[in-house]
N, C-alpha and C positions, 0 to 999 in steps of 0.2 A: 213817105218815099214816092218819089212819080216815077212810073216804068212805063215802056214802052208799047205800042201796040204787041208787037210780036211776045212779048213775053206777059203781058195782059190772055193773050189766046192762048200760052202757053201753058198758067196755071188752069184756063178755064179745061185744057185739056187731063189733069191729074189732080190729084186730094192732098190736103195736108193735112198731116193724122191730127182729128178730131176737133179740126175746124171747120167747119160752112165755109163755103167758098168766096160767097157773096160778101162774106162779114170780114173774110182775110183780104178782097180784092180792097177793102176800102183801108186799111190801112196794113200794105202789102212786106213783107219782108223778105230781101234778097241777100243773102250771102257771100263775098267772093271769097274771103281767105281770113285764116286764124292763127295765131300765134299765143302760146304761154297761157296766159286767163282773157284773154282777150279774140274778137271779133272784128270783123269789116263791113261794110255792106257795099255795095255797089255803089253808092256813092261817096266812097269812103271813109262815113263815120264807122268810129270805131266803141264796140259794146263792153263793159266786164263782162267773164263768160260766170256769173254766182253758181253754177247750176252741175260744171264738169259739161257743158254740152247738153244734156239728159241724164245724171249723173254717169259719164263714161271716162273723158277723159281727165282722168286721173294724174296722172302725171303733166296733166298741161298739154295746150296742141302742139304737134312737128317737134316733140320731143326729140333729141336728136340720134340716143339710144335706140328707141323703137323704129326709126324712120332705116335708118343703117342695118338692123336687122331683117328689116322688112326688104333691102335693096339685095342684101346680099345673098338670101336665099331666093330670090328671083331671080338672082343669075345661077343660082345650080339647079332650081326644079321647082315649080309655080303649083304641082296638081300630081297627083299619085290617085292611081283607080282604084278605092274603095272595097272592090269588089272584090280585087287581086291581092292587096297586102296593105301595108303602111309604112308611111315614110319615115327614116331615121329620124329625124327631129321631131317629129310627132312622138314618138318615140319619148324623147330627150323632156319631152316636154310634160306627158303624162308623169315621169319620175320628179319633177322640179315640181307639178301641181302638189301630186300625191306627196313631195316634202313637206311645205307649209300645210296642209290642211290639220286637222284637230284630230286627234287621236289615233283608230286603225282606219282611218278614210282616207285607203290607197288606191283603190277601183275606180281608175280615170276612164269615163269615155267622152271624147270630144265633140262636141256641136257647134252648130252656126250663131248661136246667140241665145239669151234665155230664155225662150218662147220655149224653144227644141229643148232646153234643158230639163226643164219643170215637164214637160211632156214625157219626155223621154222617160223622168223619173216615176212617175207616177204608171207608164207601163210595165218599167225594171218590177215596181214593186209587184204589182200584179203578177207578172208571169214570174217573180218569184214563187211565190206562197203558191200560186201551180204547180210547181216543179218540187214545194216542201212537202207537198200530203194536204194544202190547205188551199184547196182550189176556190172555195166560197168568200174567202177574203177579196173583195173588190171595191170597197164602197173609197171613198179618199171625205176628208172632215178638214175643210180651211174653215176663214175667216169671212165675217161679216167685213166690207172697206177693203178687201184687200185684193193684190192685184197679181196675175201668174203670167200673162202674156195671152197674145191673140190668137194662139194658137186655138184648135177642138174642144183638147181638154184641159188647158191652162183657163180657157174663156170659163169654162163649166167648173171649173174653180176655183174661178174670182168673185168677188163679193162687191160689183162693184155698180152696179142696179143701173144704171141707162147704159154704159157701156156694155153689157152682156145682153140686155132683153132684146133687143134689136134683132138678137141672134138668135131667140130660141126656138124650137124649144132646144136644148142642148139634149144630150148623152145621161142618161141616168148614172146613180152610184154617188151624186157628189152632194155633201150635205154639207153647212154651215153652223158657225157660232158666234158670237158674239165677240167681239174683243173689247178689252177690259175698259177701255176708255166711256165704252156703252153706259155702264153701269154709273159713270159719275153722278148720276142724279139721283140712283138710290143709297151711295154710301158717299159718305165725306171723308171718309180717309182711303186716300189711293192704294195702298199694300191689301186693304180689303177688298176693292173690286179686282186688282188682281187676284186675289187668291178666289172669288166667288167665280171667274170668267173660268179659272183653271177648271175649277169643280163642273162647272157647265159644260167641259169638253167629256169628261168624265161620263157624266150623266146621257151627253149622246151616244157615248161610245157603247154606254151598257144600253141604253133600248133600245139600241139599232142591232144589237145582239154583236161582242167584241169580236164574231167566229165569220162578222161579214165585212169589218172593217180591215182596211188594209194600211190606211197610214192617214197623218196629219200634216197637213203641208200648211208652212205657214213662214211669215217673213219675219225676223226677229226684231225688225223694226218699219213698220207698215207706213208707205209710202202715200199709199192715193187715200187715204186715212186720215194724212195729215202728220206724216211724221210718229205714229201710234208709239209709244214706246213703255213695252212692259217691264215690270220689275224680273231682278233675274233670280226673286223667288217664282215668278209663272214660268220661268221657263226649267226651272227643278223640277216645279211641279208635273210643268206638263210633258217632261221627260218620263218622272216614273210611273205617269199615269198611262204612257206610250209602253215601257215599261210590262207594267202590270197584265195589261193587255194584249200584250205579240204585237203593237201596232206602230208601224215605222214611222220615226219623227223627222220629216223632212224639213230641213230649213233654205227658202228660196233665197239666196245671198246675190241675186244678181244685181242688188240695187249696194248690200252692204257690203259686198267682198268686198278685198284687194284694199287694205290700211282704212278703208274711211274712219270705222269705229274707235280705231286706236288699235286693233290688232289685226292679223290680215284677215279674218275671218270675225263676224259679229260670236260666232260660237268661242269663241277663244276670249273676246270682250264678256262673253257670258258667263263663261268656265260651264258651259251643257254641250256634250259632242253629240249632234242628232245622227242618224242614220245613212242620212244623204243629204247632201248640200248641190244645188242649180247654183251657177254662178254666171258672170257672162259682164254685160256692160265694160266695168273697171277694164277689163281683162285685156280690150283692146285695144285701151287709150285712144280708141273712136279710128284705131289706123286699117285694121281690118277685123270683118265681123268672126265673133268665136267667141264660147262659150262653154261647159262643163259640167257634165255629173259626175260627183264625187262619192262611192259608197263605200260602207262597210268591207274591208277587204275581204271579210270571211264568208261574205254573202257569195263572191263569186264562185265558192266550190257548186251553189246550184245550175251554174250555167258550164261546169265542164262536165263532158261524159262521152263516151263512142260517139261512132258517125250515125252510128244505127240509133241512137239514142236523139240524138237532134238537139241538143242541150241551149245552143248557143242562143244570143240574146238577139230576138227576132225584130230587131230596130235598127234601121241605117239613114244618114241622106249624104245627097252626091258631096257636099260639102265639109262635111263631116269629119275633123281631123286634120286639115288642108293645111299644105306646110306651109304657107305663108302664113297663115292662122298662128299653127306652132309657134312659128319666130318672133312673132310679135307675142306671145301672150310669154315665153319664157324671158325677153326680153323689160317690159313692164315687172314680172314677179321678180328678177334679177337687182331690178333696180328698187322697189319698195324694199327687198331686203338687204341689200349692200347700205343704202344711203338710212335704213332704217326710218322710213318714212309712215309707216304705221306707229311709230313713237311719236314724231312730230305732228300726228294729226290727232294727236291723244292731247300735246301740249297748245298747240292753234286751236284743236276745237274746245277748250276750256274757254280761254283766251274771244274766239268767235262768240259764246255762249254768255260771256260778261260783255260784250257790245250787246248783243241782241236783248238782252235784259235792261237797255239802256232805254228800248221802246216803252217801256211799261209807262214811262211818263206820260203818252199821251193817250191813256188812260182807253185802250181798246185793244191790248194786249192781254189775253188768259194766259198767255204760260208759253215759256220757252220751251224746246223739249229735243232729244235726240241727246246720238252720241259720237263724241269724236267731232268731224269735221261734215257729218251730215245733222242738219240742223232744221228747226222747223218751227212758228212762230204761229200760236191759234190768235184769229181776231173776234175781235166781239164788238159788240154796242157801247157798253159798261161794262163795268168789273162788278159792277152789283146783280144786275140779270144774267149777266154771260152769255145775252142772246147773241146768236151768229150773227156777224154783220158782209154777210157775203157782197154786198153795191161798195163795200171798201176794196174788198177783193178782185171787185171787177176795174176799179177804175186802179187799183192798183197794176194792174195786168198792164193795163193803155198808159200808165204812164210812165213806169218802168224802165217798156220798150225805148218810149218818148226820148228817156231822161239818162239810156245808152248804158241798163242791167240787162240782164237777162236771168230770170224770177222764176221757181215752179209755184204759179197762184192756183188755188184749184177752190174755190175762190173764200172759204172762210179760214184759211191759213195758206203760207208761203213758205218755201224754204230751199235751204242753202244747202251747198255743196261743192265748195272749192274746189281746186286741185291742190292734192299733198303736198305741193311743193311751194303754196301760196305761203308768204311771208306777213309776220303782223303789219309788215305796211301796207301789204295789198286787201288785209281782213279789213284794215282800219275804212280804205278807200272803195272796198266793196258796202261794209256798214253807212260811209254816211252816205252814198249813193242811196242806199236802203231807203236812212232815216230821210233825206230829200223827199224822195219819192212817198214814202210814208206820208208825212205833212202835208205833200199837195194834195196827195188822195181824199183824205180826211177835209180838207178847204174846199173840194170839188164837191163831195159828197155830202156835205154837208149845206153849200150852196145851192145845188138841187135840190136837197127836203125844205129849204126856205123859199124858193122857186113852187114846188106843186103844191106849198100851202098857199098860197099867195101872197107870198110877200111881207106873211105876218112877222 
């Protein structure tokens, strides 16, 4: 793409998350407008969007439901003061969350996005078990690969090694483990490293002593991971191991809410209700930012009390709630459940799942993996070593772009993420895009290791 001077100075003046500047100006990407699963750029070629945007929009861009809600409650009231009350449809809104969610998780408090959400939650929990008799409970136990947002202590939560050290040191209290995927090399059957990963949470809970631990936040299918995906025996397990321990099970949904899994919640795909659920991306269909903690309704009797008593839950921001927010996220959940669109991405992402198994032919495919219509594809060398082959990954990323996808390559696997609404014509047309792009990578990549051998 060739741009302009002025918009050449323009990026030099701001970042794009978590690329180098120097490396984006050389092959630059500009946006104008989007529709359905599709993209534009400036100069009018048009991209598949594989991805939901960042897995967001959900329901496809300029929906026309979401657009009309979003217009129509800006003409009655744009911003309600925080401070002072809340707005009816915030209101309206917290009752439609607290519907769908899994079991008694009715305790809706609304946020700007999932950063705030996983944050928020991981304070909730704290200042509960303050307010229980159990003030020493603070430590929080995620994953090794996994990812909570940029926030303080979403960062000190994440497992995600260049993206956090940069930062540190962080905030004490936050320890890690291992997720199951780790273990493939020491067992050959996957139900076993699940269940050895579950016992490993186990094991830190007791020597960290369980009287200091406060909960386990963790994503029920790990993203920056590679698409991680445990059996829903680890998540039995690591229920009653949460359980056994007084230690709240948090599941960060902001990647799998809102139908992807096949139900509108991964915990409902799992049948394990955790304690609290972070939500956010899906929620907005990318129209306006807003996100959600979902908890235990019963937990909330610790935060009612006198005036004298100070009970309430000492977390807010200015955005927080925002009825425009509202309108759009009742909106999106009105329509996944009218149209029953967490069904059809139960039946597409089967469907998605038999394409992408298509690649194994060209024999640098480990394993398909995911659920529903969030999908994820590990690469390798061979299927004999199953070495990472991340230089496929890389040129996979350039050619993608090139070849007008739009990919999450992170770079020894890739993966998908339609919107709900994508039809097996559009999977078909997203796959061979894929497999295209596949093919060349692998001709590039392998033209290069014939190149610095010389030529042999």
């Amino acid at each position: 793409m060739a741009i302009d001077s002025r918009r050449e100075a323009l990026l030099r003046h701001t970042f794009i998350d978590f690329m180098q500047t120097a490396e984006f100006l050389r092959h630059p990407l500009i946006f104008e407008r989007a529709e359905g699963l599709h993209y534009w750029d400036i100069e009018g070629r048009r991209y598949f969007d594989a991805i939901g945007g960042i897995f967001v929009a959900c329901l496809g861009h300029g929906h026309p439901r979401v657009l009309e809600a979003l217009r129509e409650q800006a003409g009655r009231m744009a911003f309600a003061p925080p401070l002072h009350g809340i707005s009816d449809i915030t209101l309206d809104f917290i009752e439609r969350l607290g519907g769908v969610a899994p079991g008694n998780l009715k305790f809706v408090k609304p946020f700007s996005g999932g950063s705030e959400s996983t944050e928020a939650a991981m304070k909730f929990a704290r200042q509960y078990f303050k307010q229980t008799g159990r003030p020493g409970k603070y430590k929080f136990i995620s994953r090794y690969h996994g990812y909570h947002g940029g926030t303080g202590a979403a960062m000190a939560a994440s497992g995600t090694g260049p993206r956090k050290t940069k930062f540190e040191p962080h905030m004490g209290g936050f320890l890690k483990v291992f997720p199951p995927n780790h273990y493939r090399r020491y067992f050959s059957d996957w139900d076993e490293c699940n269940r050895f990963a579950a016992r490993a949470l186990e094991d830190v809970i007791i020597h960290e002593d369980p009287d200091t631990v406060a909960g386990f936040l963790v994503e029920p299918v790990g993203n920056t991971g590679g698409i991680i995906t445990p059996t829903v025996e680890y998540f039995r397990m690591i229920r009653e191991i949460c359980d056994r321990h007084d230690v709240m099970l948090i599941f960060d949904e902001v990647i799998t809410g809102f139908g992807k899994t096949g139900s509108m919640f991964a915990a409902q795909t799992l049948g394990v209700t955790p304690d609290i659920i972070c939500c956010g991306k899906g929620l907005s269909n990318g129209v306006f930012p807003i996100g959600a903690m979902i908890a235990r309704e019963d937990m909330a009797d610790a935060f009612y009390g006198s005036a004298e008593q100070n009970l309430q839950f000492a977390h807010g921001h200015t955005f927080a709630g925002n009825p425009l927010a509202a309108a759009v996220g009742m909106a999106v959940i009105g329509t996944i459940v009218e149209e029953q669109l967490d069904l059809r991405a139960r039946r597409m992402g089967d469907y998605l799942a038999s394409r992408l198994e298509r690649l194994k032919e060209y024999g640098v495919v480990r394993e398909v993996r995911g659920r529903g219509i969030l999908r994820g594809v590990e690469l390798v060398k061979d299927t004999n070593s199953m070495a990472p082959y991340p230089e496929l990954g890389t040129a996979l990323k350039r050619i993608a772009v090139e070849q007008g996808v739009i990919l999450r390559v992170d770079p020894s696997w890739f993966a998908v993420s339609p919107a709900l609404v994508a039809s097996q014509a559009d999977i078909d047309e997203m796959c061979d895009l894929i497999e295209q792009c596949l093919a060349q990578a692998l001709d590039a990549v392998q033209v290069r290791a014939v190149s610095s051998r010389g030529g042999e």
